[in-house]
C-alpha positions in Angstrom: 11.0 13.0 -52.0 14.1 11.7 -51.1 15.0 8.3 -52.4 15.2 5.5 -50.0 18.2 3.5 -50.0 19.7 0.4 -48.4 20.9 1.7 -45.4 18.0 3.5 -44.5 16.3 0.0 -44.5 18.8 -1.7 -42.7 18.2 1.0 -39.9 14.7 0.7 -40.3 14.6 -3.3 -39.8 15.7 -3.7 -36.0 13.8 -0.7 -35.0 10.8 -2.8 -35.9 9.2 -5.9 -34.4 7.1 -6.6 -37.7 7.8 -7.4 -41.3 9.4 -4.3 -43.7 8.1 -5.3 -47.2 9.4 -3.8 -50.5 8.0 -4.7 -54.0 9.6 -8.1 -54.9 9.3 -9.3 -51.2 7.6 -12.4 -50.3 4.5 -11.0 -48.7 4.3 -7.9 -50.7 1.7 -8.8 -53.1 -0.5 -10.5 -50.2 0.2 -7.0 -48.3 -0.8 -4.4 -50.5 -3.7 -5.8 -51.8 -7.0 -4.2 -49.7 -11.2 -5.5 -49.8 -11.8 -3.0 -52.5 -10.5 -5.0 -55.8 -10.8 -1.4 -57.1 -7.8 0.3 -55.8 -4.6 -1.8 -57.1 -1.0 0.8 -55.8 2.4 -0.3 -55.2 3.9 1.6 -52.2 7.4 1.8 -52.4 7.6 0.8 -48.6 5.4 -1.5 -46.3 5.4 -1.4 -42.3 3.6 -4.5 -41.1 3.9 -2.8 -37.5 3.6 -5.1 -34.2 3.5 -2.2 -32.0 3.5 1.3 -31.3 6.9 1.6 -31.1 7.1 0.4 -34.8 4.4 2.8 -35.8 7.0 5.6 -34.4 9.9 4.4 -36.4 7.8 4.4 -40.0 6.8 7.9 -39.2 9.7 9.0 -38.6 11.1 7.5 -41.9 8.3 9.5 -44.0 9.2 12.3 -42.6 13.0 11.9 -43.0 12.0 10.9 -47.1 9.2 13.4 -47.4 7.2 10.3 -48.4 3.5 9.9 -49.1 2.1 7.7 -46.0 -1.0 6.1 -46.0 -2.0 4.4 -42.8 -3.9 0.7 -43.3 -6.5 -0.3 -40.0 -7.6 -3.9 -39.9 -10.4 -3.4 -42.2 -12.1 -2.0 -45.5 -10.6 1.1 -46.6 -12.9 1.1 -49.1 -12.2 4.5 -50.6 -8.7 3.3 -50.9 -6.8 5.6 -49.2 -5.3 2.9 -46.8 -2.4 2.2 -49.7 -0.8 4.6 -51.9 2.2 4.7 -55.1 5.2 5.0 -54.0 5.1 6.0 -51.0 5.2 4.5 -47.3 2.3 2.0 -45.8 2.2 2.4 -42.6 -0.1 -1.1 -41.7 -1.5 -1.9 -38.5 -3.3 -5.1 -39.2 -1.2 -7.5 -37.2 -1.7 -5.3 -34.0 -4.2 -7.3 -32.8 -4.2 -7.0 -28.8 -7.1 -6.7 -27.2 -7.7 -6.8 -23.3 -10.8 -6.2 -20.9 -11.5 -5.4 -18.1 -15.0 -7.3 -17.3 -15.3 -5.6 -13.7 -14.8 -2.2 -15.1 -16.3 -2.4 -18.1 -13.6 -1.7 -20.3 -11.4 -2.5 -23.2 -8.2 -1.3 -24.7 -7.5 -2.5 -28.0 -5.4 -2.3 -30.5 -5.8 -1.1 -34.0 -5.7 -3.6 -36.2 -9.0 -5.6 -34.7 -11.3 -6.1 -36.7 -15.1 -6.3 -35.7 -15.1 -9.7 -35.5 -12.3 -9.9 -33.2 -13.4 -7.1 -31.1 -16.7 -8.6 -30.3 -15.7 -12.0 -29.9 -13.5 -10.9 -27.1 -15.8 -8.3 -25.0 -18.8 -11.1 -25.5 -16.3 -13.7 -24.2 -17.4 -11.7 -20.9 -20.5 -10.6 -22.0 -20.3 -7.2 -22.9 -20.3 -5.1 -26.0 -19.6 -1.6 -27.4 -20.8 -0.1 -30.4 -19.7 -1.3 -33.4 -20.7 -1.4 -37.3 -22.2 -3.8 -39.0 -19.9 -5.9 -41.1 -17.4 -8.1 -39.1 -14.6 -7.5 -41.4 -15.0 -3.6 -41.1 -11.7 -2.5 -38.9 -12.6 -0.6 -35.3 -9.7 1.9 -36.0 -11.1 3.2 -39.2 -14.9 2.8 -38.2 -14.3 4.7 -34.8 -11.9 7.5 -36.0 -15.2 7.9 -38.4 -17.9 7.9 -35.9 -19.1 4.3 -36.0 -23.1 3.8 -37.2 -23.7 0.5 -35.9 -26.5 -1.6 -33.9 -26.6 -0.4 -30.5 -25.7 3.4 -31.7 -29.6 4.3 -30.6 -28.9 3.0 -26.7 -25.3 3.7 -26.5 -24.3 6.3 -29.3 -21.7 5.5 -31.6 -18.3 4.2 -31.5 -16.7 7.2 -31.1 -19.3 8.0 -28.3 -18.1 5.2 -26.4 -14.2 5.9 -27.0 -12.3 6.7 -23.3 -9.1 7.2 -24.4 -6.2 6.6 -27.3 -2.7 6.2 -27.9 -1.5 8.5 -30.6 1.4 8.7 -32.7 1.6 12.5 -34.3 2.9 13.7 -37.1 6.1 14.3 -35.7 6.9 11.1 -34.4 5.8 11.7 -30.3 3.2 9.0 -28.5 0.7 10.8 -26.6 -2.4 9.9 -24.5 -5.6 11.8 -25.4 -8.6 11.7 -23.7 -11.0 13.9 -21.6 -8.4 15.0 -19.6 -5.1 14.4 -21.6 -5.3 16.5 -24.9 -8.8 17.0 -24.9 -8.7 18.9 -27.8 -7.0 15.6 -30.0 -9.6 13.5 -28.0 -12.3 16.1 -29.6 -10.7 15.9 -33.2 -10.2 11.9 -32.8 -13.9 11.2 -32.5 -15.1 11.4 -36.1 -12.1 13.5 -37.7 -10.5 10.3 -39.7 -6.7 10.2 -39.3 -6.1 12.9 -40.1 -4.5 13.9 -36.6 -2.0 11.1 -35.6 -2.7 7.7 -36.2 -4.2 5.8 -33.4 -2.6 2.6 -32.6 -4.8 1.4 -29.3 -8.3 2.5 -28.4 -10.0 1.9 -24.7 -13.9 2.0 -25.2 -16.6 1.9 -22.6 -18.4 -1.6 -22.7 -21.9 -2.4 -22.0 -23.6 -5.8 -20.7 -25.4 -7.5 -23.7 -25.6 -11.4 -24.9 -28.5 -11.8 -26.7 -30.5 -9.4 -29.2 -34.0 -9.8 -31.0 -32.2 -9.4 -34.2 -32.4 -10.6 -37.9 -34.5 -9.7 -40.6 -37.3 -9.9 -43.3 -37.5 -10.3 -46.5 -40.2 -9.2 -48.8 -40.8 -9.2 -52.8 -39.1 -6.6 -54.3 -42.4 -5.4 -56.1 -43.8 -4.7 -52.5 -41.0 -2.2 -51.8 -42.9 1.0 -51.7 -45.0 -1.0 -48.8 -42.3 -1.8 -46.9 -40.6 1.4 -47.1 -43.5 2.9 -45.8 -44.1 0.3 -43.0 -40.0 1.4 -42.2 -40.5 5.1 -41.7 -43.5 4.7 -39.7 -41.6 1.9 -37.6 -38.9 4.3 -37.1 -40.8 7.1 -36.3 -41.6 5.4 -33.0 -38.7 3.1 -32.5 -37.5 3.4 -28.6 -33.4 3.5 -28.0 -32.9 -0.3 -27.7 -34.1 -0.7 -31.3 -32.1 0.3 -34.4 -33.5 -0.5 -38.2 -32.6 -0.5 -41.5 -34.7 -1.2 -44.6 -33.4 -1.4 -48.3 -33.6 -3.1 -51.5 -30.9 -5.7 -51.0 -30.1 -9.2 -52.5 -31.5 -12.0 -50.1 -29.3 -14.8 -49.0 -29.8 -16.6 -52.0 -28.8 -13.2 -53.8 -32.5 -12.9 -55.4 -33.0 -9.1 -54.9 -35.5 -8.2 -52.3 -37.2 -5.3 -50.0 -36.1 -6.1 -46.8 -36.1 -4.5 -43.2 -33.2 -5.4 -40.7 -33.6 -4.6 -36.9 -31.8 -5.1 -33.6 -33.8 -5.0 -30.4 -31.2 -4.8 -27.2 -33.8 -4.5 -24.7 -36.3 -6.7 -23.1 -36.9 -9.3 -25.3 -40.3 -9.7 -24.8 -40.3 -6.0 -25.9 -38.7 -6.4 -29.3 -40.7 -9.2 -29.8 -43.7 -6.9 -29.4 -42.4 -4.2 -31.5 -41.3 -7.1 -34.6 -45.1 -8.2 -34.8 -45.9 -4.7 -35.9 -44.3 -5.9 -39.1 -46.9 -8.4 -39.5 -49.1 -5.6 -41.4 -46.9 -6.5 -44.3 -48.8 -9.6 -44.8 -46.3 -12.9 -44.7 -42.4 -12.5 -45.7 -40.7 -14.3 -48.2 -37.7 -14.9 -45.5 -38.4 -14.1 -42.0 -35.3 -14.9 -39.5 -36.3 -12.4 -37.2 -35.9 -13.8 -33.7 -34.0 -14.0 -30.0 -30.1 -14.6 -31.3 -26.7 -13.9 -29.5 -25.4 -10.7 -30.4 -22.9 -12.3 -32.3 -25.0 -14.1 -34.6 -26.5 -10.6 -35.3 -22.8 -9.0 -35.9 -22.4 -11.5 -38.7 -25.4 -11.2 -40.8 -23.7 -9.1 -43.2 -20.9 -11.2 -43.1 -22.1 -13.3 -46.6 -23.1 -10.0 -48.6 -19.6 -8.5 -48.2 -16.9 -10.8 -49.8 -13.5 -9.2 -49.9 -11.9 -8.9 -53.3 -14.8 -7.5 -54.9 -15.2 -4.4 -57.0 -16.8 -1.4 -54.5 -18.0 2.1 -55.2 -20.5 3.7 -53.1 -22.2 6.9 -52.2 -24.2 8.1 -49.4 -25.8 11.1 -48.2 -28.1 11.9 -45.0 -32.0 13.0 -45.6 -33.8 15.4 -44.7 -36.9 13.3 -44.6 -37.9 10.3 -46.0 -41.3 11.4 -47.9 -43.0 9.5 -50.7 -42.1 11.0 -53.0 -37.8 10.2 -51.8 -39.1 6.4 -51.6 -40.5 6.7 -55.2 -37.1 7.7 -56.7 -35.4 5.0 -54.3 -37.0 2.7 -55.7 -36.8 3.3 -59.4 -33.1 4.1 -59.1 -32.0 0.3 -57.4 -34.4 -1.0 -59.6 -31.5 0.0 -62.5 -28.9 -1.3 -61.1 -26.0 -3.4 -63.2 -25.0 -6.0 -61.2 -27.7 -8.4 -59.1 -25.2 -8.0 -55.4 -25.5 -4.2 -56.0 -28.2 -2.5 -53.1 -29.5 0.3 -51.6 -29.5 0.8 -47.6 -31.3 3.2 -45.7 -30.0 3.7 -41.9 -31.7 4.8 -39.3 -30.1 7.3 -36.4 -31.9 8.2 -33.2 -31.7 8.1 -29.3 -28.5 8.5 -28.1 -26.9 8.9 -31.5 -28.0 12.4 -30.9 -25.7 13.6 -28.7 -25.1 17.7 -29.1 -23.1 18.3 -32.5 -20.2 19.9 -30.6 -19.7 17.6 -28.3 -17.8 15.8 -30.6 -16.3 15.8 -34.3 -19.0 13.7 -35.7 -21.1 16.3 -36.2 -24.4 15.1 -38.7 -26.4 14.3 -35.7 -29.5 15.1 -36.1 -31.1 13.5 -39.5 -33.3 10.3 -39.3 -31.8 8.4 -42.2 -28.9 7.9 -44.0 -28.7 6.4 -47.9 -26.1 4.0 -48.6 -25.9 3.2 -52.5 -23.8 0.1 -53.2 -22.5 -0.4 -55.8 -20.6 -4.2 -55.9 -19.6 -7.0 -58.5 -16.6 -9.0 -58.7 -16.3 -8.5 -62.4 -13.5 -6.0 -62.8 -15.9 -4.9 -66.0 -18.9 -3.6 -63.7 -16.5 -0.8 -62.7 -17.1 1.8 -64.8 -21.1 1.2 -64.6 -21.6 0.7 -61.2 -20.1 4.1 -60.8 -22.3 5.8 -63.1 -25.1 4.0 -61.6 -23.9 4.8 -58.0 -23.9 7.9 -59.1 -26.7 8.9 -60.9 -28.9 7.4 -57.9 -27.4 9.9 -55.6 -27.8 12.8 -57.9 -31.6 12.0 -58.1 -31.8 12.0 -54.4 -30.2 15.4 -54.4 -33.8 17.0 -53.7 -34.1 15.4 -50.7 -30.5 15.4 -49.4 -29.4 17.7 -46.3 -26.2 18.1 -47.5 -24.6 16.0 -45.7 -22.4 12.9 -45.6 -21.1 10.3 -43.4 -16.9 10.3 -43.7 -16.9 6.3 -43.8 -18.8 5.8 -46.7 -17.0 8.9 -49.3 -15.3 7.6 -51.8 -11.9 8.7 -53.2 -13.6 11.4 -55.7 -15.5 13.0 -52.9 -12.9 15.2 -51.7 -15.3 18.0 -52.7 -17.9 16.8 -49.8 -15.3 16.0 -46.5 -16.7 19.6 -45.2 -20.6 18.2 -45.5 -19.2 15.7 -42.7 -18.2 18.0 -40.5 -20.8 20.9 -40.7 -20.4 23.5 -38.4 -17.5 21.0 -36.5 -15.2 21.7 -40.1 -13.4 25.0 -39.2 -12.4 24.4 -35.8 -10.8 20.8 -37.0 -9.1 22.7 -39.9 -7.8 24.8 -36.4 -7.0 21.4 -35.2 -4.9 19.9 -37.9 -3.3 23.3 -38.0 -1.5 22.3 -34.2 -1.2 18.8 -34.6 -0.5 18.4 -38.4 0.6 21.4 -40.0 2.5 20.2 -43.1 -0.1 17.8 -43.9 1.8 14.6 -43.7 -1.2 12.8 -42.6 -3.1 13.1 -46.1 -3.6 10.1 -47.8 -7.3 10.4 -45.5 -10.4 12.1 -46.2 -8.8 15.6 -45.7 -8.9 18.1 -43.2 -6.3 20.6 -45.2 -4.2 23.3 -42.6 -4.1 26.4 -43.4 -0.6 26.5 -43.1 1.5 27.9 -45.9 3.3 24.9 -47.8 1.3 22.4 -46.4 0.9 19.1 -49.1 -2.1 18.6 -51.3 -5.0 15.9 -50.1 -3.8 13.1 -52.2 -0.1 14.4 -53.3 
């Protein structure tokens, strides 16, 4: 690495139209500090970029130093990876453009959005994309993953819905991909992570929607098995409009609960039909189940997510969701060591399922994915909300496919990035080799090149 010095900054500063922030700075502090109160680095650099033009000049920079770059969205970055020591942040939260197009259906926008201010923009004009499910989640980091979220089973995911990017590479050039510009980046951008360029404005594909039959119900926790149950043979049926997920999960009042969440984006008379099914369940303790605005249904998460908080997660897809897998579920979140602490179980279908290939998201084709949360905002709980974390997911082992969503691994799953790209790994490892050879773009869940020289995952 070769040491930064005055004059490199003072070249730096009017190539930029946002903030350049060094330790000591006002703003500094404020800037490195990301939603998981886990991760706590001091980059040597910050880029607070205000367009892509900025984003060009910081790259440039690390390559000129040799420094370690990590690349911030407008969101989580909850395996920390958005900030690094020493090295160069290259932060894209204040890029927060967003335009549509309501009589095409379309809308460019800029990376640092987060869900929150995506949606209240496209339902501004009624229309909506697929997004995830906490509004503070960023798009950029949430697409470039794939993109679970409430509409996935009628309209696929994010990254399904993705038209186009603008792409800053490794070495410093802005490029367009898309279908017909660079398909082969377009391919790669699609559930490959940064790890090809970072991608400073998406243009999705937007859909008419205003109202949902959203919400959920909560039941006692000692009826979990029940409810489970009810879940999987809810699912098993569930048409593309609807998209569920069940758990044991603290209730608004943070008493822990079995609950089942669901968004209908059909007919509403049609989701209504489908909810009453859950009346075999007997009455809930907290039913808010009902017609809402597609909004209201974006937020419901909003509460159960505080930033500042102590993560560490793990996930894993199923191969089915048997009694036996419910059994162990359930004794495993009944452990846990902190009340806000849950267990998630999503479920994929419909147009989720698009062929493997045709994109890099390639874990297609499993019903349910387990999200173990582990969350407290006692800097104490650390260490045993890990262990915890991770002794659940071990015990699911047996029923695990193997596989793993890229958004939810953690900074020690380095070992599983190729479980999230199945049969899709080798030809992105081909990928990164043309469009990152040197591996500048690490500080990611990493595709490595096979190129000789190229930089460790996290060096």
């Amino acid at each position: 690495m070769t040491p930064i010095r005055e004059r490199d900054l003072l070249d730096l500063r009017p190539a930029m139209r946002g903030e350049v922030l060094r330790p000591g700075d006002l703003g500094y502090d404020g800037a490195r500090r990301i939603f998981n109160a886990m991760i706590d680095r001091r980059p040597v650099l910050i880029g607070r970029c205000a367009a892509t033009a900025d984003v060009t000049a910081c790259v440039r920079l690390g390559r000129e130093h040799e420094l370690v770059v990590a690349v911030r969205g407008g969101g989580h970055s909850l395996a920390g990876l958005a900030m690094c020591d020493g090295g160069l942040v290259i932060d894209l939260s204040p890029m927060k453009d967003v335009r549509v197009d309501a009589a095409g259906q379309r809308v460019r926008a800029q990376a640092g959005l987060t869900l929150a201010e995506f949606d209240r923009a496209t339902q501004a004009v009624g229309l909506a994309s697929t997004m995830g499910v906490a509004p503070t989640t960023g798009i950029a980091g949430l697409t470039l993953g794939g993109g679970l979220g409430w509409l996935m089973g009628k309209h696929g995911l994010a990254c399904d819905n993705l038209v186009s990017a603008t792409v800053v590479t490794a070495d410093g050039a802005v490029v367009n991909a898309s279908v017909t510009e660079n398909p082969d980046l377009f391919w790669g951008l699609r559930g490959g992570g940064g790890n090809f360029g970072i991608v400073t404005e998406f243009e999705y594909r937007l859909h008419p929607l205003t109202t949902v039959l959203g919400g959920a119900a909560f039941y006692p926790v000692e009826k979990a098995r029940e409810v489970l149950r009810v879940f999987r043979e809810f699912t098993a049926s569930a048409p593309d409009e609807l998209t569920c997920a069940a758990g044991i999960v603290p209730d608004p009042q943070g008493i822990t609960r079995a609950a089942i969440v669901l968004c209908h984006s059909g007919e509403l008379s049609q989701g209504e039909k489908l909810a009453r099914r859950l009346d075999a369940l007997g009455p809930a303790v907290l039913n808010v189940i009902g017609p809402m605005p597609y909004l209201q249904q974006q937020a419901l998460f909003e509460p159960l997510y505080p930033a500042g908080w102590h993560h560490y997660w793990k996930s894993s897809f199923l191969r089915a969701l048997g009694d036996d897998a419910i059994d162990v579920l359930i004794e495993h979140a009944a452990a846990k060591p902190h009340p806000m602490a849950h267990a998630v179980l999503e479920h994929v279908h419909g147009a989720a399922r698009n062929p493997a290939e045709e994109t890099a998201f390639a874990n297609r084709e499993y019903d349910y994915n387990l999200l173990i949360i582990g969350m407290s905002p006692d800097a104490a709980d650390a260490t045993p909300l890990r262990e915890w974390a991770r002794n659940f997911w071990k015990a699911m082992l047996p029923y695990s496919a193997g596989r793993a969503y890229v958004n939810y691994l953690m900074e020690d799953d380095e070992e599983r990035i190729a479980e999230a790209y199945g049969l899709n790994y080798h030809r992105l490892v081909a990928l990164k080799n043309k469009y990152d050879p040197t591996n500048f773009f690490r500080m990611n869940q990493n595709i490595r090149p096979t190129a000789a020289g190229a930089a460790g995952s996290m060096a």
